[in-house]
Structures are given as structure tokens and as C-alpha cells.
N, C-alpha and C positions, 0 to 999 in steps of 0.2 A: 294912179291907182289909189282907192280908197278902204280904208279897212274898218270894220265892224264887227264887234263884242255878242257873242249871244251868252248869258248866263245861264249856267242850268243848276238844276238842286237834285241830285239824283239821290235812292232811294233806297240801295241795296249795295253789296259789294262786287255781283258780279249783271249787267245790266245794259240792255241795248235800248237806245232812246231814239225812236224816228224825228230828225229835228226838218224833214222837207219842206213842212207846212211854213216853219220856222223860214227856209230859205226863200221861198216861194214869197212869203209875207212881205221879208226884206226887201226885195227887189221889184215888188207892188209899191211900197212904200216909197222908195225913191229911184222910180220909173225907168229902172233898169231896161233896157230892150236887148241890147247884144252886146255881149261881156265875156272874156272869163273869168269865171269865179274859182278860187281855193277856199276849201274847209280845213280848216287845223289845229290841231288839240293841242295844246300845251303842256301835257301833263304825260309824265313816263309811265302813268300807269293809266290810260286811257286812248281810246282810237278814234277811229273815223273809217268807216266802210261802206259798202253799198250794197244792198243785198235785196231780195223781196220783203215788199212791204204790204201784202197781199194776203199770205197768212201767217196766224202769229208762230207756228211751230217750227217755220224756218229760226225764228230768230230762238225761238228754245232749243231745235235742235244743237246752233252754233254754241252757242252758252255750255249747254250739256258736254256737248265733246273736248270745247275750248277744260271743261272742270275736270272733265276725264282724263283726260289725257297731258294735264301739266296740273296738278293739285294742289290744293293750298298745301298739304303737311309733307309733300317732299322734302327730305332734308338737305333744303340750299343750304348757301353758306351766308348770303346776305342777311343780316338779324333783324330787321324791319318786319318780317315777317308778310311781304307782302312783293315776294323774289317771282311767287304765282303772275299776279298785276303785270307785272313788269316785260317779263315774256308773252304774256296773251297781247297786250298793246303792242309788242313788237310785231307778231305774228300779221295783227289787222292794219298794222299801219297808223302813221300818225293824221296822214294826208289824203284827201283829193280833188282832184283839179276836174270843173266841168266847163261846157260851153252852154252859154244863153242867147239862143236867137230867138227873135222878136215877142221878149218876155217870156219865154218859156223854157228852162232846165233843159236840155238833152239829155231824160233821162229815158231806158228803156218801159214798158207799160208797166209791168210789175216792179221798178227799183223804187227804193228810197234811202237816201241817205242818212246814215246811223251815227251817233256818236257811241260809244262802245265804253259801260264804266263797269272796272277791275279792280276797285279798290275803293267803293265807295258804303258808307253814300257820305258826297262831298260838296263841297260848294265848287262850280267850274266854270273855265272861260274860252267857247269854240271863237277863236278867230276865221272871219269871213273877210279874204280880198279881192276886191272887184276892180278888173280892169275892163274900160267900158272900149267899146269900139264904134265911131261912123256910124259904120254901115257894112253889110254882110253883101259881098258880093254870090250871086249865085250860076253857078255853069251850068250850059245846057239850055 
């Protein structure tokens, strides 16, 4: 298994970043063909999702409801002020896990894979690990 660092600089505090192109790239670059690959945030106040990357209002809708519906100025108890981040990242997950046959994502036609920032903007680090395989037997 080998693992790989994507850095991001995000830009706002609450914020969905298509990083596919990002995955896609990686795995051009060093001639990935069939693997599976994990995405993984490091960060308690950040995720990892998959959602449509098709148009943008999906990812405004999430955002909008994610801010609706757990707000920054509830009164937690955690004093960071940032008890918001911390449940939105729970909700989306830190992780996920895809397959890649013969170079290409298995992804469906409209997903792309999000990094999810909650608490930004920050300097971050998605871990990408690739466990490669053979050969893809096929049935049938």
C-alpha cells in the first residue's frame, strides 16, 4: 500500500471542494490501473463525501441545510467556538473508500468526490491510500 498527501488551502469556513480532478490526476501520474483507493481527512472539523458534481446547487444546498440546521451560535459547551465544524464533519464522514479499474474511478456519472471544510479557511492534508492490484478478474 502506498499513501499520498494532497494539500489544500481552503477559502471560507464552511466549504465544499471537488478534489476528483485531484484524484484522477494522481493516479495518471503514477499509472495506477486497478486499486483501491481511500480518501481521508485528518481533521475533526472536516470531511470527505461524494455527491453530484454536475451542478453547483447541490453542493449549496448541503452547506445551506448542514448551516440551518446545526449553527454556528448554538450554545454548546465546547469553547473553541467551532463545536458547529465538528458535528457537520461527523455527519459527512471522515472517509471513503473507492475501486479503480483499468484507470478509472468507479464513480457514478454525476459523483465527485468532496473534501468538506467546516472550519476554515485553513491550510489541510487529504490522505490518498492506494492499494494496487494484478489484475481485475471479470465473470461472465
Amino acid at each position: 500500500m502506498k499513501k499520498y498527501e494532497i494539500d489544500l488551502r481552503t477559502k471560507q469556513r464552511n466549504e465544499m471542494i471537488d478534489i476528483t480532478h485531484i484524484l484522477i490526476s494522481m493516479l495518471n501520474t503514477h499509472n495506477i490501473k486497478n486499486a483501491r483507493i481511500t480518501v481521508q481527512s485528518t481533521h475533526t472539523t472536516a470531511g470527505i463525501t461524494v455527491n453530484e458534481n454536475a451542478d453547483p446547487d447541490v453542493v449549496y444546498d448541503i452547506i445551506n441545510f448542514l448551516n440551518k440546521n446545526i449553527p454556528a451560535d448554538f450554545p454548546f459547551k465546547h469553547c473553541e467556538g467551532n463545536s458547529d465544524s465538528h458535528l457537520k464533519s461527523s455527519f459527512m464522514g471522515f472517509s471513503q473508500t473507492f475501486f479503480v479499474i483499468d484507470g478509472t474511478i468507479q464513480l457514478g456519472t454525476w459523483q465527485g468526490v468532496y473534501f468538506c471544510e467546516f472550519d476554515g479557511p485553513r491550510n489541510r492534508t487529504v490522505n490518498v491510500y492506494i492499494e494496487e492490484f494484478k489484475e481485475v478478474s471479470k465473470l461472465g
